[in-house]
C-alpha positions in Angstrom: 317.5 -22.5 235.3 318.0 -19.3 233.5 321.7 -18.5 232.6 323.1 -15.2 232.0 326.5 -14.2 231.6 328.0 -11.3 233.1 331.5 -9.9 234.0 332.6 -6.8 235.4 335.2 -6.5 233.0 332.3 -6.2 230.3 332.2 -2.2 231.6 335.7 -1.6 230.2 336.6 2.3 231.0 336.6 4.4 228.1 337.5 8.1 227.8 333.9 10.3 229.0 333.7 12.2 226.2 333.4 8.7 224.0 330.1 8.2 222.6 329.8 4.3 222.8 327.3 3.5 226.3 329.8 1.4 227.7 327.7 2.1 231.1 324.7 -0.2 230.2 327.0 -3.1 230.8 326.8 -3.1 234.3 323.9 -1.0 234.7 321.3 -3.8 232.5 322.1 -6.7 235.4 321.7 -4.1 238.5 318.3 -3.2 236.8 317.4 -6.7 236.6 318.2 -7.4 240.2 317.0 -4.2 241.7 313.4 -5.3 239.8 313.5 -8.8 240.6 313.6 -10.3 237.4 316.5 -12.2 238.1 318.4 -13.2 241.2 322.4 -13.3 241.8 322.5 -17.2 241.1 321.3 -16.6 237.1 324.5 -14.7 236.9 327.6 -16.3 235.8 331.2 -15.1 234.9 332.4 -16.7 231.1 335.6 -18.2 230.4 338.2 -16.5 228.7 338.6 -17.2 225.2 341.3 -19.3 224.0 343.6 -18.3 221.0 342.6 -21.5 219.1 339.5 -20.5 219.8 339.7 -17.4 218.0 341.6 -18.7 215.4 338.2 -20.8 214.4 337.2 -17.6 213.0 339.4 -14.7 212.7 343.2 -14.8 210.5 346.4 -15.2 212.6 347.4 -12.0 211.1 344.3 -10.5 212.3 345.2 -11.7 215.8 348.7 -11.3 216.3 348.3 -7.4 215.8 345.9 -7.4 218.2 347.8 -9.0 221.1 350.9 -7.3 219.9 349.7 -4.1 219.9 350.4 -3.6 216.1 347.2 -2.5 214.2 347.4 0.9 212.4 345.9 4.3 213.6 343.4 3.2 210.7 342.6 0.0 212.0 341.8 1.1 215.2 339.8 4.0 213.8 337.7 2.1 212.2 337.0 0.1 215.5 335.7 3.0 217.4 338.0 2.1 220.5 341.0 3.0 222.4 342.9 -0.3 222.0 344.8 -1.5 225.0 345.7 -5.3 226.3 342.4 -5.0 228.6 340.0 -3.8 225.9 341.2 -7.0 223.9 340.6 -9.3 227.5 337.5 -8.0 228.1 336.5 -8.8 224.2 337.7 -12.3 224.6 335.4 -12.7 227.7 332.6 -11.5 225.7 332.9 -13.6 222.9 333.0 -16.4 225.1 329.9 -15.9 227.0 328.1 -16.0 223.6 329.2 -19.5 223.0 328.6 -20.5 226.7 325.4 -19.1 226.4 324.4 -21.4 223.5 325.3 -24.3 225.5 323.2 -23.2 228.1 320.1 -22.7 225.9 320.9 -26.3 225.0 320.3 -27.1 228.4 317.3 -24.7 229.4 315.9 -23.2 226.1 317.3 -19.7 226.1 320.5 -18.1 227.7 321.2 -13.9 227.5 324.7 -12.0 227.8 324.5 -9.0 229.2 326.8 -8.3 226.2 328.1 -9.6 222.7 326.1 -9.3 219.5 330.1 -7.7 217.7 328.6 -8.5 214.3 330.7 -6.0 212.5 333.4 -7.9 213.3 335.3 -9.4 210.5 337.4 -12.4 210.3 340.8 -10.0 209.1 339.8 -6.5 211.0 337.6 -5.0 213.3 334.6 -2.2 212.6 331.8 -0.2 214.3 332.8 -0.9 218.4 333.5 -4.6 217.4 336.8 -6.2 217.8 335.7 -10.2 217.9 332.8 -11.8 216.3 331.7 -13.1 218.7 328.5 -15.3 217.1 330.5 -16.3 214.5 332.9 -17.9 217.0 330.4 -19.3 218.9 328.5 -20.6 215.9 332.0 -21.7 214.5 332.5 -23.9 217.7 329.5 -25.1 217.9 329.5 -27.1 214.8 333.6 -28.0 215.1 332.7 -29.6 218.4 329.5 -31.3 217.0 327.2 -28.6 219.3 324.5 -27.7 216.4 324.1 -28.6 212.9 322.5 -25.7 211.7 321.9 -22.4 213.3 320.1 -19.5 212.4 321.4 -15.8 213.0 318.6 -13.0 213.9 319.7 -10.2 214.0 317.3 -7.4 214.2 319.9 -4.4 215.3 319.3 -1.4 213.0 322.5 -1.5 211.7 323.2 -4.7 209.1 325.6 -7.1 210.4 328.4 -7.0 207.8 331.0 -8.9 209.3 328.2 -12.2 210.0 327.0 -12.1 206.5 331.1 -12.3 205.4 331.9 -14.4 207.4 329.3 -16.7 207.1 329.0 -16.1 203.1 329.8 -20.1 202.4 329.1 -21.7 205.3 325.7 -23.9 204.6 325.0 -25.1 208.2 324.6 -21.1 209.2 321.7 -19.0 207.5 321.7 -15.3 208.7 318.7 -13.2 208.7 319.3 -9.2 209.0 316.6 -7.3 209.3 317.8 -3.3 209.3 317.9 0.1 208.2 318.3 0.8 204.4 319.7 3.9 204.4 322.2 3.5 208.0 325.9 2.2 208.5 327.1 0.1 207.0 327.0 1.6 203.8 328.6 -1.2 201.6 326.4 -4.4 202.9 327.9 -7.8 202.0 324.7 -10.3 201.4 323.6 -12.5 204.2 320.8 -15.3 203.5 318.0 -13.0 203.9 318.6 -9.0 204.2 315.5 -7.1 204.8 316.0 -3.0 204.7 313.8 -0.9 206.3 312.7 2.5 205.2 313.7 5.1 207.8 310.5 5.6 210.1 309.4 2.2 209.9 307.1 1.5 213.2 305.6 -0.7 215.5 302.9 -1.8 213.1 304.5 -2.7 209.9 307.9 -3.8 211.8 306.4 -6.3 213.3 304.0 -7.5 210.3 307.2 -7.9 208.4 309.0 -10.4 211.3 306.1 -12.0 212.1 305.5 -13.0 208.4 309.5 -13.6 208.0 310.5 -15.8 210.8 308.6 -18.7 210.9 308.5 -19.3 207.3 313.1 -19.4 207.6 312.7 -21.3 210.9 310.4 -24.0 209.0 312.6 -24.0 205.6 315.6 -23.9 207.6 315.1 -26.2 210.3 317.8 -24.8 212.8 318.8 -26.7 215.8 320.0 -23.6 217.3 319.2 -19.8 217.2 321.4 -16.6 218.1 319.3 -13.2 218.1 321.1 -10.3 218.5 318.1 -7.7 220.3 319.8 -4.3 219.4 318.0 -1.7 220.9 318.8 0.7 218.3 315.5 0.3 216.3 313.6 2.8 219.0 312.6 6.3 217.8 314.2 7.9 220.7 317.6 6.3 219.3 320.4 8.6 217.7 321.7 6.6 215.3 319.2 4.3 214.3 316.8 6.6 212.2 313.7 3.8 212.6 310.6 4.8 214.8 309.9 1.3 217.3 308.6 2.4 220.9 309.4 0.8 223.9 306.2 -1.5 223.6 307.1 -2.5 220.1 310.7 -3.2 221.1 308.9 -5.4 223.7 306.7 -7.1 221.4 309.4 -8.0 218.9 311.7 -9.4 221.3 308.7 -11.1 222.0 307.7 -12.3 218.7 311.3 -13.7 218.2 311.8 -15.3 221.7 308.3 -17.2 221.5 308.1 -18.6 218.0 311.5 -20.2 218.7 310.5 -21.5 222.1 307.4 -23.2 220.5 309.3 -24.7 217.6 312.2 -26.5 220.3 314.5 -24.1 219.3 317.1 -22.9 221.8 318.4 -19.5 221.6 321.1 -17.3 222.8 320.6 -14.1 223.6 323.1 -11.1 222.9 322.6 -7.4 223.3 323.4 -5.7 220.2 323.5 -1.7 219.6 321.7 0.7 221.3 322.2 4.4 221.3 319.6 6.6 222.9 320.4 10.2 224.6 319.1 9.2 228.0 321.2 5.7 228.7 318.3 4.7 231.2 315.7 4.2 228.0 318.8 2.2 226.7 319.0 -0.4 229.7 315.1 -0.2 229.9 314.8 -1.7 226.8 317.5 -4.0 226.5 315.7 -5.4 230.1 312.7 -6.1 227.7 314.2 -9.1 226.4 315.3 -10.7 230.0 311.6 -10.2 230.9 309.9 -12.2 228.2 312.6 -14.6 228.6 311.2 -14.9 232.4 308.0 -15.2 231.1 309.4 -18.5 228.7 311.0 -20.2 231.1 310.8 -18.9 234.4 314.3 -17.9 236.3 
């Protein structure tokens, strides 16, 4: 049965003039049941994250000015949010559904979050809207508790994911692939496994060449026994930050590419949402409904 996890407490309030679409959070499930793709008893609520849990990944200095209220003005600026005790809950839920969503694909193949794919986070400090990293944690978990043995990070958000490819810098058992923007935050990349960096106005065509070519070849070398894919929808033209030139149909067909060649190799793979920053917030939830789609298609609901 197809698991995804969603909470209300994902739609966390946030002042109106803030540019970060906190709205999609609630607005991708209702979508999803308003279309039929899914029905009420796909959804589930995640746990909350436990502070051991945390502690698998990110410093206890890290963490006790976080649920003391202490970072500095330039800490939190470089967040992107208006920290408070329920911003920090609802970060711990989302974090959590990522790992519960790999156990899930465990069971049935692939699992989604409405939410998560916080790869800016680092394990000391926060960056770019992320607080948690919340694949890292789950990929931390997974092989402390003898889940995986070796997983394989996708992440195909425009922006690089800094904090995974720190985090993960030593770590054997975890290869990360990034596949973003050259020229777009963040402008000091730390290595992962495999970066690939994309000329601004990269399209459909030569996007897609490039995964299709890329993927299978890690996913044979690699061998993972477990796959996160973070499905950032900030690779479409119409997006305001991402400076690539994907349409809605080559969103579709990369989410696609990615969900299918790890279904036919025995993969399982969880499912976060990643970045996505178009003007009109409806092309945003459109697209990031892509990926719940094909999954459908997979595995059925």
């Amino acid at each position: 049965m197809l698991k995804i996890a969603y909470s209300p407490l994902f739609c966390h309030r946030l002042p109106v003039s803030h540019r970060f679409p906190m709205a999609k959070y609630d607005l991708i499930p209702k979508k999803l049941l308003t279309d039929g793709i899914i029905t009420q008893d796909n959804l589930f609520h995640p746990k909350l994250l436990s502070e051991q849990e945390i502690l698998s990944t990110h410093t206890a200095d890290y963490w006790h000015k976080l649920k003391t209220g202490t970072l500095t003005d330039k800490e939190i600026r470089k967040i992107g949010l208006p920290m408070s005790a329920s911003l920090i809950k609802r970060e711990r839920y989302i974090t959590h559904a990522t790992y519960e969503c790999a156990l899930y694909a465990k069971e049935y193949g692939i699992s989604l979050s409405v939410s998560g794919g916080t790869h800016h986070g680092f394990a000391d400090h926060g960056e770019g809207f992320c607080v948690f990293n919340d694949v890292c944690v789950a990929s931390n978990l997974l092989l402390a508790r003898g889940q995986a043995k070796r997983i394989l990070s996708v992440d195909l958000d425009v922006h690089q994911g800094n904090g995974n490819a720190s985090i993960m810098a030593n770590n054997p058992a975890v290869f990360v692939f990034s596949m973003h923007g050259k020229k777009n935050y963040p402008f000091i990349k730390p290595s992962s496994d495999l970066d690939i960096e994309l000329d601004d106005g990269t399209g459909d065509e030569a996007y897609l060449m490039m995964l299709g070519e890329t993927l299978p070849k890690i996913i044979r070398e690699f061998d993972p026994d477990m796959l996160f894919y973070q499905a950032g929808v900030d690779v479409l033209a119409t997006d305001k930050l991402g400076k690539l030139s994907l349409s809605m149909a080559g969103c579709y067909e990369r989410d696609k590419l990615v969900l299918t060649t790890a279904h036919k190799a025995g993969i399982p793979v969880a499912v976060v949402m990643g970045g996505g920053y178009s003007p009109d917030i409806e092309t945003v939830v459109a697209a990031h409904c892509g990926v719940f789609g094909v999954t459908v298609g997979l595995v059925g609901n």
